[in-house]
C-alpha positions as CSV (number, residue, x, y, z in Angstrom):
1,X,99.0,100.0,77.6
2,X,96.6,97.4,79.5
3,X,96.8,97.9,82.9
4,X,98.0,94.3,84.1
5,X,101.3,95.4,82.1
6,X,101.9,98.8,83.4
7,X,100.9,97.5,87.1
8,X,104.1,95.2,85.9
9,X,106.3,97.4,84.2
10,X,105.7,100.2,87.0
11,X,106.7,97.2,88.9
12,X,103.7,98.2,91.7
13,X,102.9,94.1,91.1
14,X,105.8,92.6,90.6
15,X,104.3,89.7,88.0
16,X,101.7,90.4,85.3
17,X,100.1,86.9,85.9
18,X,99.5,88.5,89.7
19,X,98.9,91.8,88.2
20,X,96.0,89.8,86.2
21,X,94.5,88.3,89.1
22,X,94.5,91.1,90.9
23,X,92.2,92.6,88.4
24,X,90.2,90.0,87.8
25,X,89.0,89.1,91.9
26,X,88.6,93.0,92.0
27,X,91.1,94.4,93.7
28,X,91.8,96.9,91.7
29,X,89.9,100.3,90.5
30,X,91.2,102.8,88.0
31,X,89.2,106.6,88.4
32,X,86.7,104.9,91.6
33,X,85.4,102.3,88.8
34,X,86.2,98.3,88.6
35,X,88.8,97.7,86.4
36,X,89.7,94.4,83.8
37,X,93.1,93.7,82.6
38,X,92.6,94.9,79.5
39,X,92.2,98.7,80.8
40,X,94.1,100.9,78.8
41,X,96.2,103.5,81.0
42,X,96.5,106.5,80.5
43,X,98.7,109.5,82.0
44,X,96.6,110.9,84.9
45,X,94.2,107.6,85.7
46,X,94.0,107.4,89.2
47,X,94.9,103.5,90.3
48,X,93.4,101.9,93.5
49,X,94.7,98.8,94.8
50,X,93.7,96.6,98.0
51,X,96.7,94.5,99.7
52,X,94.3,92.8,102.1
53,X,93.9,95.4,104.9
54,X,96.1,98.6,102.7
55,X,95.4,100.5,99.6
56,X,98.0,101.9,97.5
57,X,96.6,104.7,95.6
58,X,99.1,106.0,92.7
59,X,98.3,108.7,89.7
60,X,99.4,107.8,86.4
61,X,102.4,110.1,85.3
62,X,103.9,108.2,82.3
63,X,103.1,105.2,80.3
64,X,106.2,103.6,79.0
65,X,106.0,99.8,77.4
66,X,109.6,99.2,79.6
67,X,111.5,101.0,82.0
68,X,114.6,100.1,84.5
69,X,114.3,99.3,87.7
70,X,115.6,102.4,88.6
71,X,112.9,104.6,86.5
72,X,109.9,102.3,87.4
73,X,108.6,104.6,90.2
74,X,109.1,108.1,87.9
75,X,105.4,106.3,86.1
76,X,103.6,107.2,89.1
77,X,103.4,109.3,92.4
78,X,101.7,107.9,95.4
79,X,98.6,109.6,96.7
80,X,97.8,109.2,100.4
């Protein structure tokens, strides 16, 4: 799955357009390296991604193309 949709579907970016930019001023790193939109994810990738001042880290524990509301956080686990 790209990453801009799991970022979505994970609903850690709540819009894949913002999800997309995200990605593309560089905000975001998958395993310590830059990473596009077009990623693919896989279970156990470790996302990185700057709010301004914070960074949410999160491993990868499932990649599912949708997911309720309620489910969306069981795709990852938050690291520090």
């Amino acid at each position: 799955m790209r990453l801009d949709k799991f970022l979505k579907v994970s609903r850690i970016i709540k819009r894949r357009t913002v999800a997309n930019d995200a990605c593309d001023a560089e905000h975001v790193t998958v395993n310590g390296k830059r990473a596009k939109a077009s990623y693919d994810v896989k279970e156990g990738d470790l996302i990185e991604i700057t709010f301004g001042q914070k960074t949410l880290k999160v491993r990868v524990l499932d990649v599912k193309e949708y997911t309720s509301k309620a489910e969306a956080s069981s795709l990852y686990e938050v690291i520090g």
